[in-house]
mmCIF file as gemmi writes it, N, C-alpha and C atoms, coordinates in Angstrom:
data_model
loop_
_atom_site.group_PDB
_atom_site.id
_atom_site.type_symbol
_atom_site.label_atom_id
_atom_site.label_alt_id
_atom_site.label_comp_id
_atom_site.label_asym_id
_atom_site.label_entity_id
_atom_site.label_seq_id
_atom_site.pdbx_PDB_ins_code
_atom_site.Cartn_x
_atom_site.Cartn_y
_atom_site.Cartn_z
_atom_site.occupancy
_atom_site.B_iso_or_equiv
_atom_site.pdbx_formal_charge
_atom_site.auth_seq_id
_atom_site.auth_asym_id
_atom_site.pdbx_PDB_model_num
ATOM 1 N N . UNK Axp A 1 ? 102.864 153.452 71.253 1 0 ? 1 A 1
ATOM 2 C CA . UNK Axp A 1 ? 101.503 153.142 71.675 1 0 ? 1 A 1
ATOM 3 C C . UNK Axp A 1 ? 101.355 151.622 71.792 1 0 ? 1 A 1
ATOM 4 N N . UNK Axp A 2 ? 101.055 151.04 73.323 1 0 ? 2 A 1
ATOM 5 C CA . UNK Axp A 2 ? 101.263 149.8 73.256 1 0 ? 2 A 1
ATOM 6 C C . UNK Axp A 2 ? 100.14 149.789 74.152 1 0 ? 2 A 1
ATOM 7 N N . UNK Axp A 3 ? 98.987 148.833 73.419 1 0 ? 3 A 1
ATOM 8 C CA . UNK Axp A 3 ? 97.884 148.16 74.476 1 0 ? 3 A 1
ATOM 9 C C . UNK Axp A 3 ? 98.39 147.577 75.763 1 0 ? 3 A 1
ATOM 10 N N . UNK Axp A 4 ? 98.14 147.688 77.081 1 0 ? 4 A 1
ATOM 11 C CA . UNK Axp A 4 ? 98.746 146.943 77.868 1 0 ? 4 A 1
ATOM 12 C C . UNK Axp A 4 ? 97.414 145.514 78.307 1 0 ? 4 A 1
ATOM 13 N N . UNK Axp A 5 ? 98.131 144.5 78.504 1 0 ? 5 A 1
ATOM 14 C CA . UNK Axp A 5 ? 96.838 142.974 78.84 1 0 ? 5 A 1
ATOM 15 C C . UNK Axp A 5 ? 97.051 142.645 79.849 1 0 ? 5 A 1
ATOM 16 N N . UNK Axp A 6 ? 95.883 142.34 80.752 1 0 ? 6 A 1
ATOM 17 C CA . UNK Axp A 6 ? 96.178 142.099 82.155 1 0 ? 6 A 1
ATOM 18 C C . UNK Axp A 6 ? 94.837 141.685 82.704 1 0 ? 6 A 1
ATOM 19 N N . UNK Axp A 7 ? 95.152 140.086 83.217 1 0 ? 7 A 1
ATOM 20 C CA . UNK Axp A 7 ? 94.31 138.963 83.211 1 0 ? 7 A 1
ATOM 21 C C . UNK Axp A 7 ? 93.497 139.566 85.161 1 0 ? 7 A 1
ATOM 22 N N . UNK Axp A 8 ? 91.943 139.756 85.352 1 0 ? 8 A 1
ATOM 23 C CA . UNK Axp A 8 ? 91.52 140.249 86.236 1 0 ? 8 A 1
ATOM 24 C C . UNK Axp A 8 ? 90.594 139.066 86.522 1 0 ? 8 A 1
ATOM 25 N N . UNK Axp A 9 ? 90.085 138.646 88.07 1 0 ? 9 A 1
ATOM 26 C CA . UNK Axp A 9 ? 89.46 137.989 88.656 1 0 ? 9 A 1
ATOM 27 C C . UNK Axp A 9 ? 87.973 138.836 88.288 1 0 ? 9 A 1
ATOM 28 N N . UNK Axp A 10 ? 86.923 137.883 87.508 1 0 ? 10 A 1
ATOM 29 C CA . UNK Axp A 10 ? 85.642 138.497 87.846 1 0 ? 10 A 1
ATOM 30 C C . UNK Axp A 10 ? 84.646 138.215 88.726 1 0 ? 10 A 1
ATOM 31 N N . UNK Axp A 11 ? 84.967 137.206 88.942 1 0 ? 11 A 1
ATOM 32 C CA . UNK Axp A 11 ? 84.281 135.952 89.757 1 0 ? 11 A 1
ATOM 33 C C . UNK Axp A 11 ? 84.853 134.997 90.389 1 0 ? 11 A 1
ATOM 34 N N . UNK Axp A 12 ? 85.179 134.425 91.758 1 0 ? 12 A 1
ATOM 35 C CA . UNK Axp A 12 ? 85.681 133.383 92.877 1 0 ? 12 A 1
ATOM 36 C C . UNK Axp A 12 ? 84.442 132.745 93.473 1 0 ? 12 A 1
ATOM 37 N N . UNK Axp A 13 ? 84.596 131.448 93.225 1 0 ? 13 A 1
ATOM 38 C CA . UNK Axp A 13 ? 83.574 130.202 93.773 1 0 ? 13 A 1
ATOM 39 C C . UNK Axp A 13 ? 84.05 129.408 94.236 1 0 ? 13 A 1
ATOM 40 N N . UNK Axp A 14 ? 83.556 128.358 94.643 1 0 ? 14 A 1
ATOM 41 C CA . UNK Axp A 14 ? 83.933 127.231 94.662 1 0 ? 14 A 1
ATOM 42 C C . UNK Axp A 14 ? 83.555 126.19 93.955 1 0 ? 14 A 1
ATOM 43 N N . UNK Axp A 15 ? 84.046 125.691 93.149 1 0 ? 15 A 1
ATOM 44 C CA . UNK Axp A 15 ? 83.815 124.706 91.951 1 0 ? 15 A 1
ATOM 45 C C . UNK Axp A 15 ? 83.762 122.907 92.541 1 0 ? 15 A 1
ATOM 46 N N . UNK Axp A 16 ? 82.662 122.475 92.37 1 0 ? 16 A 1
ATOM 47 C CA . UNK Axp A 16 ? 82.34 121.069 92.904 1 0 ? 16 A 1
ATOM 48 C C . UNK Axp A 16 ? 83.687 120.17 92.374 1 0 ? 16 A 1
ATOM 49 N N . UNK Axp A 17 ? 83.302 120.156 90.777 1 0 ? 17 A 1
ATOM 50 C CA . UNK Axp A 17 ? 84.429 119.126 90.072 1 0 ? 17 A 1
ATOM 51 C C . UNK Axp A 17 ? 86.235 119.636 90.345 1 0 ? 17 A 1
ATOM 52 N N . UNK Axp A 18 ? 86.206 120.65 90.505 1 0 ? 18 A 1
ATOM 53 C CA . UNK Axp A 18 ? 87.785 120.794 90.697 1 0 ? 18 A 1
ATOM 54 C C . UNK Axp A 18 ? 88.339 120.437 92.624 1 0 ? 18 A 1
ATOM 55 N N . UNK Axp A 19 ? 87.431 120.677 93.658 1 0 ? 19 A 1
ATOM 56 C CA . UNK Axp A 19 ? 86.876 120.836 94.64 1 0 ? 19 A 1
ATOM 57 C C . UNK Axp A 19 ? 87.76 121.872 95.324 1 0 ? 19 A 1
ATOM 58 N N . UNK Axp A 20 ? 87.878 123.365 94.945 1 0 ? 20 A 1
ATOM 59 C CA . UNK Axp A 20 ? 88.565 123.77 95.629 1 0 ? 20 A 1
ATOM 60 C C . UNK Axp A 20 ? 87.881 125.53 95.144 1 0 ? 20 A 1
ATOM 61 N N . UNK Axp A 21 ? 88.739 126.4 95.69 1 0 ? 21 A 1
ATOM 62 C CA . UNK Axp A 21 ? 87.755 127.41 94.95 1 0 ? 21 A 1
ATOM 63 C C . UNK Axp A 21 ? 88.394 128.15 93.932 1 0 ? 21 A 1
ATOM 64 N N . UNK Axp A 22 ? 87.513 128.623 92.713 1 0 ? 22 A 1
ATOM 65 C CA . UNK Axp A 22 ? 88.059 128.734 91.656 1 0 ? 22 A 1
ATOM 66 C C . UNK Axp A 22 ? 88.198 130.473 90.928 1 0 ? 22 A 1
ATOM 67 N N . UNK Axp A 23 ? 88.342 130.917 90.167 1 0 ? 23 A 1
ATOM 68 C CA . UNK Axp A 23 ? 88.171 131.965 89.309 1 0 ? 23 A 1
ATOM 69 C C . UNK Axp A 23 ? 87.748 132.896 88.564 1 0 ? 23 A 1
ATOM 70 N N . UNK Axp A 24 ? 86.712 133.047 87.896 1 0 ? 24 A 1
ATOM 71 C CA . UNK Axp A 24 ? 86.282 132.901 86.279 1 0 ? 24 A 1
ATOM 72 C C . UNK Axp A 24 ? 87.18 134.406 86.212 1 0 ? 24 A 1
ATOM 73 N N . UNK Axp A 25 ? 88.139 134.593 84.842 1 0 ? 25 A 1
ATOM 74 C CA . UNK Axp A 25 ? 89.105 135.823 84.97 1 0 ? 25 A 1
ATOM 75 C C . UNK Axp A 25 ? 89.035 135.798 83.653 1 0 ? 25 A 1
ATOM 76 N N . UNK Axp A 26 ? 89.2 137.503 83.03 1 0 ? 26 A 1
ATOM 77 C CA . UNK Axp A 26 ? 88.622 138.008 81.951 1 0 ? 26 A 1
ATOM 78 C C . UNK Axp A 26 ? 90.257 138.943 81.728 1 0 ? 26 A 1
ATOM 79 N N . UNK Axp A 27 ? 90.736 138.619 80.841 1 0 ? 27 A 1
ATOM 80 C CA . UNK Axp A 27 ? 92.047 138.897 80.236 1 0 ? 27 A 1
ATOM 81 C C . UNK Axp A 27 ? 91.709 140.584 79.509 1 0 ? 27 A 1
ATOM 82 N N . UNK Axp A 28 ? 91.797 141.624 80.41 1 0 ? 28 A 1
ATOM 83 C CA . UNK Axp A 28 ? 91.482 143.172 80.076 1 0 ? 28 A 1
ATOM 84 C C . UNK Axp A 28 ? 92.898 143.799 78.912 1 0 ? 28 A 1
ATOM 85 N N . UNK Axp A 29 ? 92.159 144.182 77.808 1 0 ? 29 A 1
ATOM 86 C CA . UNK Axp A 29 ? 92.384 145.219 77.023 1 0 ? 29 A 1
ATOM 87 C C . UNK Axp A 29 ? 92.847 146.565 77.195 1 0 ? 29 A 1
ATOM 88 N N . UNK Axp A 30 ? 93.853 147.434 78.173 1 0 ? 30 A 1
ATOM 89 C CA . UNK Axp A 30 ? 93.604 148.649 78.43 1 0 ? 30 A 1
ATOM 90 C C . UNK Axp A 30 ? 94.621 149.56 77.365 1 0 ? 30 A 1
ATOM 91 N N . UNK Axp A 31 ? 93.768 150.595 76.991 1 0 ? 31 A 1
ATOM 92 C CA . UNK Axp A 31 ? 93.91 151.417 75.603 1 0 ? 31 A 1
ATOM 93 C C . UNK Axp A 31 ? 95.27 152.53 76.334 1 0 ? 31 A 1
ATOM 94 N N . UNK Axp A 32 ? 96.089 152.431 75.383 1 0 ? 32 A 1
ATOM 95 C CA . UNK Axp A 32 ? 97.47 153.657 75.972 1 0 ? 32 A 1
ATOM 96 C C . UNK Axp A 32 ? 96.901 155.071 75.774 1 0 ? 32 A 1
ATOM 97 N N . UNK Axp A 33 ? 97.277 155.631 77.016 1 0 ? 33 A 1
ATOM 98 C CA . UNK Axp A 33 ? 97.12 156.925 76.983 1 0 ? 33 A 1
ATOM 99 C C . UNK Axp A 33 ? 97.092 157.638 75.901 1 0 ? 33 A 1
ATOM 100 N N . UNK Axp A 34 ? 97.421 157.986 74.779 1 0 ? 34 A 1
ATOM 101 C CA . UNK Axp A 34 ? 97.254 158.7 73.87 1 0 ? 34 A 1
ATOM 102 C C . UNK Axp A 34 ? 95.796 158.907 73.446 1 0 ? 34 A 1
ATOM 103 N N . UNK Axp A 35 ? 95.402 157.575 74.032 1 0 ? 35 A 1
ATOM 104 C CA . UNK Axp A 35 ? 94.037 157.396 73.449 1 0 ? 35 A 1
ATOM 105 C C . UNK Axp A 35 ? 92.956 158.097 74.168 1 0 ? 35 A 1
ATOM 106 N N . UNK Axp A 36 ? 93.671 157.989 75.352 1 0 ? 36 A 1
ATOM 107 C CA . UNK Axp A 36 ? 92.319 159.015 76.206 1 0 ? 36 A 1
ATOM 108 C C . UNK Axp A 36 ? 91.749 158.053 76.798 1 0 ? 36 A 1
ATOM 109 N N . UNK Axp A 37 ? 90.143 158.516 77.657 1 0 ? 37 A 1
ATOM 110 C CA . UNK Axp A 37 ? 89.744 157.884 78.77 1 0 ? 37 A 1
ATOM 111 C C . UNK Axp A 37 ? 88.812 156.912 78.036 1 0 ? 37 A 1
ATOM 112 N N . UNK Axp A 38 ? 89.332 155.721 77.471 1 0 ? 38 A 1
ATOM 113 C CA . UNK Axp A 38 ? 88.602 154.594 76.806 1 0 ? 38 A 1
ATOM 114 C C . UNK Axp A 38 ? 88.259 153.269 78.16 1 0 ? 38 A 1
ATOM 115 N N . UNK Axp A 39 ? 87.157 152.697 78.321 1 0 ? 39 A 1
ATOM 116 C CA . UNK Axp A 39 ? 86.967 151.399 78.851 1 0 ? 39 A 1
ATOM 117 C C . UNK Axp A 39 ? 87.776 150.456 78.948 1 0 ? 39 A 1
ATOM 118 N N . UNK Axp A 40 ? 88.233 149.787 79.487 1 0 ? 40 A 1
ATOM 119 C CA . UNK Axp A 40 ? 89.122 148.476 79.108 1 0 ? 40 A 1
ATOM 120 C C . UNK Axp A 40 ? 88.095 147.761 77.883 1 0 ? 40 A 1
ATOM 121 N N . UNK Axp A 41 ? 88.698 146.668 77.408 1 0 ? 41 A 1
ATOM 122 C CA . UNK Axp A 41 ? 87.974 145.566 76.561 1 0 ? 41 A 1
ATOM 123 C C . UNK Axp A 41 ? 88.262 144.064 76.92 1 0 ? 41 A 1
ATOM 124 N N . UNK Axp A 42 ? 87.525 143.378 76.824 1 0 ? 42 A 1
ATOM 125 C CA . UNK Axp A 42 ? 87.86 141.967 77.585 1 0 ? 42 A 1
ATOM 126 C C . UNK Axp A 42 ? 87.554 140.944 76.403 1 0 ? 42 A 1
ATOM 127 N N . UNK Axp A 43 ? 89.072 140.765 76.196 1 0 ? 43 A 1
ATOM 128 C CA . UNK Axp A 43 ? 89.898 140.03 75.408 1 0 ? 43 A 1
ATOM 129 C C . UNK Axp A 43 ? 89.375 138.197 74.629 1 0 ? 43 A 1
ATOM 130 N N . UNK Axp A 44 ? 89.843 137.988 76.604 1 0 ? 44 A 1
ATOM 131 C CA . UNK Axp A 44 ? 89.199 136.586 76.617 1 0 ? 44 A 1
ATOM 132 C C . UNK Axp A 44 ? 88.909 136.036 78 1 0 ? 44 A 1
ATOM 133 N N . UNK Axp A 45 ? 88.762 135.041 78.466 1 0 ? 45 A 1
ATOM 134 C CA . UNK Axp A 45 ? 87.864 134.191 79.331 1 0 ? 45 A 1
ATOM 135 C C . UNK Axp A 45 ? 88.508 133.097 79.802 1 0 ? 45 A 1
ATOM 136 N N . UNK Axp A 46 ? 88.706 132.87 81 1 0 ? 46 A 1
ATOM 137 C CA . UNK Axp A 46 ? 89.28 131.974 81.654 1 0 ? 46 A 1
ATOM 138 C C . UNK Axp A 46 ? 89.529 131.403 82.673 1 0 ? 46 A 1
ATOM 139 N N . UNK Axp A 47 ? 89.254 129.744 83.533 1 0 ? 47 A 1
ATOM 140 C CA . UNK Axp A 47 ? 89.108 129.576 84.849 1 0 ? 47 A 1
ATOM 141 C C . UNK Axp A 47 ? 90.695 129.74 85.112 1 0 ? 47 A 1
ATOM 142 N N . UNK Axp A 48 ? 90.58 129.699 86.433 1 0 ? 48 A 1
ATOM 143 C CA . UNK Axp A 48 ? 91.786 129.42 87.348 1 0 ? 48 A 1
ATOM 144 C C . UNK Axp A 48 ? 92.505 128.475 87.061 1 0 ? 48 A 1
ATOM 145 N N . UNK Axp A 49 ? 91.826 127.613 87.28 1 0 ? 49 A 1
ATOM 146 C CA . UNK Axp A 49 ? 91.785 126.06 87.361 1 0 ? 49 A 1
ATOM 147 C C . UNK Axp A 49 ? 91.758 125.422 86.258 1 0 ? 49 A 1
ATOM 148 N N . UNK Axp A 50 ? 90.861 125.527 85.039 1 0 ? 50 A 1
ATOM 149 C CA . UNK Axp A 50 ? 90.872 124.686 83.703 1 0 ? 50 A 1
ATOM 150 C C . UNK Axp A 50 ? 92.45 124.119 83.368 1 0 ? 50 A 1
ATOM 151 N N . UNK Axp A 51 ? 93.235 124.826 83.172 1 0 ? 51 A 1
ATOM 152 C CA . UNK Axp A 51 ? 94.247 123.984 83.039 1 0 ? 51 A 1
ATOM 153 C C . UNK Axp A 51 ? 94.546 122.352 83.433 1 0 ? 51 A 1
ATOM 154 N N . UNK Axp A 52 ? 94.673 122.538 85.102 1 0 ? 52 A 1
ATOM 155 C CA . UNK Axp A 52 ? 94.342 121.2 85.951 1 0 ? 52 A 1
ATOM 156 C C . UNK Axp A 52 ? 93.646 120.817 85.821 1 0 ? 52 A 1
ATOM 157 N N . UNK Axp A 53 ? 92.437 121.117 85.231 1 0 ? 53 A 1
ATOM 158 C CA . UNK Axp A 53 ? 90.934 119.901 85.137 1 0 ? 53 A 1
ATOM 159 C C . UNK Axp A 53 ? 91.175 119.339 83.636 1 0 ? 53 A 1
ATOM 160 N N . UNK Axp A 54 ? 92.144 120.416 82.501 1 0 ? 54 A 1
ATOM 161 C CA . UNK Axp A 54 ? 91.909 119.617 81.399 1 0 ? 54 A 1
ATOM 162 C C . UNK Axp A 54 ? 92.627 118.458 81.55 1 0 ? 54 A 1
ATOM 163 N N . UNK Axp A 55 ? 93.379 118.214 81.894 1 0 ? 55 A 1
ATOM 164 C CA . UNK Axp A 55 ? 94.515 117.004 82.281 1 0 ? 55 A 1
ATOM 165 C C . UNK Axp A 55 ? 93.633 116.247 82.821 1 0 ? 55 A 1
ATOM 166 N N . UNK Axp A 56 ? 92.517 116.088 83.659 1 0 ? 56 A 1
ATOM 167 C CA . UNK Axp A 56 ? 91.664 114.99 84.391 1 0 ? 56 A 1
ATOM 168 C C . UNK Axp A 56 ? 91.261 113.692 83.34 1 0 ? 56 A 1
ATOM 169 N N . UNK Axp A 57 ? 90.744 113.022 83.311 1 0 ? 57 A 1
ATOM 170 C CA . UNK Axp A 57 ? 90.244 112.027 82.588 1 0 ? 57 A 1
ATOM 171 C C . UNK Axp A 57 ? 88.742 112.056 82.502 1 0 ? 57 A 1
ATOM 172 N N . UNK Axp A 58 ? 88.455 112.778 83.097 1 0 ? 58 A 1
ATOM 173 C CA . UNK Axp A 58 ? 86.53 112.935 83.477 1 0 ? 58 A 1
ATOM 174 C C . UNK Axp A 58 ? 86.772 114.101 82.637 1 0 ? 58 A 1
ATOM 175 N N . UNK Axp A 59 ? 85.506 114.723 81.929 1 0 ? 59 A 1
ATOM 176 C CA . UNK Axp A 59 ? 84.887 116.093 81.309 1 0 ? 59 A 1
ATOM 177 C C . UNK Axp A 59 ? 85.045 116.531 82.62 1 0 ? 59 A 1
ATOM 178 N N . UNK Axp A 60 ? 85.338 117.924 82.072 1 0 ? 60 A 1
ATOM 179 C CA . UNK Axp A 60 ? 84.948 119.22 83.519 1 0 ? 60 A 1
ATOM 180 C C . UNK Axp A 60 ? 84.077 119.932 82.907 1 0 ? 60 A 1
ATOM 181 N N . UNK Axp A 61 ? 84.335 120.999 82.527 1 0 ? 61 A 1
ATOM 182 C CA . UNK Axp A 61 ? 83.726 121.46 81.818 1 0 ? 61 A 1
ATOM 183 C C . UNK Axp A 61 ? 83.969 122.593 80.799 1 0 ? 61 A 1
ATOM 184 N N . UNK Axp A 62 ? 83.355 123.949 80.737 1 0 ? 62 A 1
ATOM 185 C CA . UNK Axp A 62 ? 83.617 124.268 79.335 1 0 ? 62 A 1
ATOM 186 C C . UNK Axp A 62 ? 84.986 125.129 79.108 1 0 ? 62 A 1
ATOM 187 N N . UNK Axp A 63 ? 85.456 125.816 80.405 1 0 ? 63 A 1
ATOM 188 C CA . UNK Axp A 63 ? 86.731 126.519 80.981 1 0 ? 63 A 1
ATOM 189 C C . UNK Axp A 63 ? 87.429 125.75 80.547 1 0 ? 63 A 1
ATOM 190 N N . UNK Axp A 64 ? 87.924 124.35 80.772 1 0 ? 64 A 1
ATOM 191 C CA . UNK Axp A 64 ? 88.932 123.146 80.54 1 0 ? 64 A 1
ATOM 192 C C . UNK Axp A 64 ? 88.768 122.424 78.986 1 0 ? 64 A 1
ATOM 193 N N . UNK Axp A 65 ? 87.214 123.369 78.369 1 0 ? 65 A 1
ATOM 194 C CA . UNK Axp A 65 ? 87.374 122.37 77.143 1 0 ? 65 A 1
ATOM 195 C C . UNK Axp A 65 ? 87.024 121.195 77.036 1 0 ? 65 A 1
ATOM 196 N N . UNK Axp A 66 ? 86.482 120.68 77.963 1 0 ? 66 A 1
ATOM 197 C CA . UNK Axp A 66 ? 86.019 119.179 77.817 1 0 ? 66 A 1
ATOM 198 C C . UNK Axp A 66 ? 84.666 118.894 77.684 1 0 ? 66 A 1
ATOM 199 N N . UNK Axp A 67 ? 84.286 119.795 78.259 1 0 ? 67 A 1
ATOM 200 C CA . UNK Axp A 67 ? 82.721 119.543 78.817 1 0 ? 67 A 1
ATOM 201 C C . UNK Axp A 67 ? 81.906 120.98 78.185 1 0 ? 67 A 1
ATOM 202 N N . UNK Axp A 68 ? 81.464 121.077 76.825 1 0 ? 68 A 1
ATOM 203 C CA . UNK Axp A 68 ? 80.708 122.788 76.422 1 0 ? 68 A 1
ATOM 204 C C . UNK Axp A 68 ? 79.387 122.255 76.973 1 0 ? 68 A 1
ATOM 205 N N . UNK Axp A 69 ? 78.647 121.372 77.362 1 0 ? 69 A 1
ATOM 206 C CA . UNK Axp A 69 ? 77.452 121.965 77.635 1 0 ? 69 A 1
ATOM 207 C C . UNK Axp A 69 ? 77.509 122.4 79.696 1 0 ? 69 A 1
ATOM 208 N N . UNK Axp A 70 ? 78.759 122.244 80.028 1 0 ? 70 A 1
ATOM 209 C CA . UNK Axp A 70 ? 78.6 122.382 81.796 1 0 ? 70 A 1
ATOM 210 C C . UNK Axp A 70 ? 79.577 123.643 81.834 1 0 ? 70 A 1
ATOM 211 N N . UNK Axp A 71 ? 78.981 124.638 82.583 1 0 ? 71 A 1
ATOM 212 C CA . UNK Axp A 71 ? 79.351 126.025 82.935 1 0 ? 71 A 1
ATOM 213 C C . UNK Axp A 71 ? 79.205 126.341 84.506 1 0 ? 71 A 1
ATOM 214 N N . UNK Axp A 72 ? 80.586 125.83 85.028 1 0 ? 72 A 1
ATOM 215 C CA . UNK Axp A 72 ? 80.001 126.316 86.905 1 0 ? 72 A 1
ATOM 216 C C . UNK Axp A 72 ? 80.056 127.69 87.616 1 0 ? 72 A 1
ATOM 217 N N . UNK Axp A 73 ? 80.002 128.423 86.581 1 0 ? 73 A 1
ATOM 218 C CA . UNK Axp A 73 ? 80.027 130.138 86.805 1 0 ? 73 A 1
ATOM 219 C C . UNK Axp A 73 ? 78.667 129.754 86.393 1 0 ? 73 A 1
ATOM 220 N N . UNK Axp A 74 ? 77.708 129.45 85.47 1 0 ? 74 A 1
ATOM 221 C CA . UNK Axp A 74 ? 76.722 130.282 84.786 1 0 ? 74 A 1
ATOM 222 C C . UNK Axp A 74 ? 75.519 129.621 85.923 1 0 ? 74 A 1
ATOM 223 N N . UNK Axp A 75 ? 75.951 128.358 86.571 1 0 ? 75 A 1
ATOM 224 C CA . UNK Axp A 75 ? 74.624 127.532 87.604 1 0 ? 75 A 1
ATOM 225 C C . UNK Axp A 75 ? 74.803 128.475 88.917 1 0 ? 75 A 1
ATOM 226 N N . UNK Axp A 76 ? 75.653 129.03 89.262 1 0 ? 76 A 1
ATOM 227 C CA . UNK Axp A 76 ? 75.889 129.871 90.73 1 0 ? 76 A 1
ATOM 228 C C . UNK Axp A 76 ? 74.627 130.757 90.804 1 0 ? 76 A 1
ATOM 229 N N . UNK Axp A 77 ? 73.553 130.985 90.201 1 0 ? 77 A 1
ATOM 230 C CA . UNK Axp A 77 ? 72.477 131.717 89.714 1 0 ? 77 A 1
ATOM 231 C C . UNK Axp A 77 ? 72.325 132.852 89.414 1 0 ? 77 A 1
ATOM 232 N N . UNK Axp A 78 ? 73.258 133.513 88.577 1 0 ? 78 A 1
ATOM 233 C CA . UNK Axp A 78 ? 73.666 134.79 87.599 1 0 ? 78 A 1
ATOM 234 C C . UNK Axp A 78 ? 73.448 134.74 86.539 1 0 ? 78 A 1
């Protein structure tokens, strides 16, 4: 019985500070068959892009760790 993890696109934008278009992807939980017809579970949270922006010298924002009060998924108006 082995959970299988498998990182899914929830959201594609285009992100000002990175300037290109980006991600927001939610790292899914899916339960092994034995278990029966369970939901996935979502693990964890993650841009495309943060990687490359944490390396920048400017804050990006909260994906990259630099920047917790700027979220460019949460201003897209959702």
């Amino acid at each position: 019985m082995t959970t299988q993890k498998q990182w899914q696109a929830l959201k594609v934008q285009y992100c000002k500070h990175a300037g290109c278009q980006v991600a927001l992807e939610a790292e899914m939980l899916l339960a092994p068959e034995q278990l029966g017809e369970q939901p996935p579970r979502i693990n964890a949270h993650r841009c495309s892009h943060g990687g490359l922006c944490n390396q920048l010298s400017t804050a990006a924002c909260v994906w990259a760790g630099t920047n917790p009060t700027y979220d460019p998924f949460a201003e897209a108006g959702e």
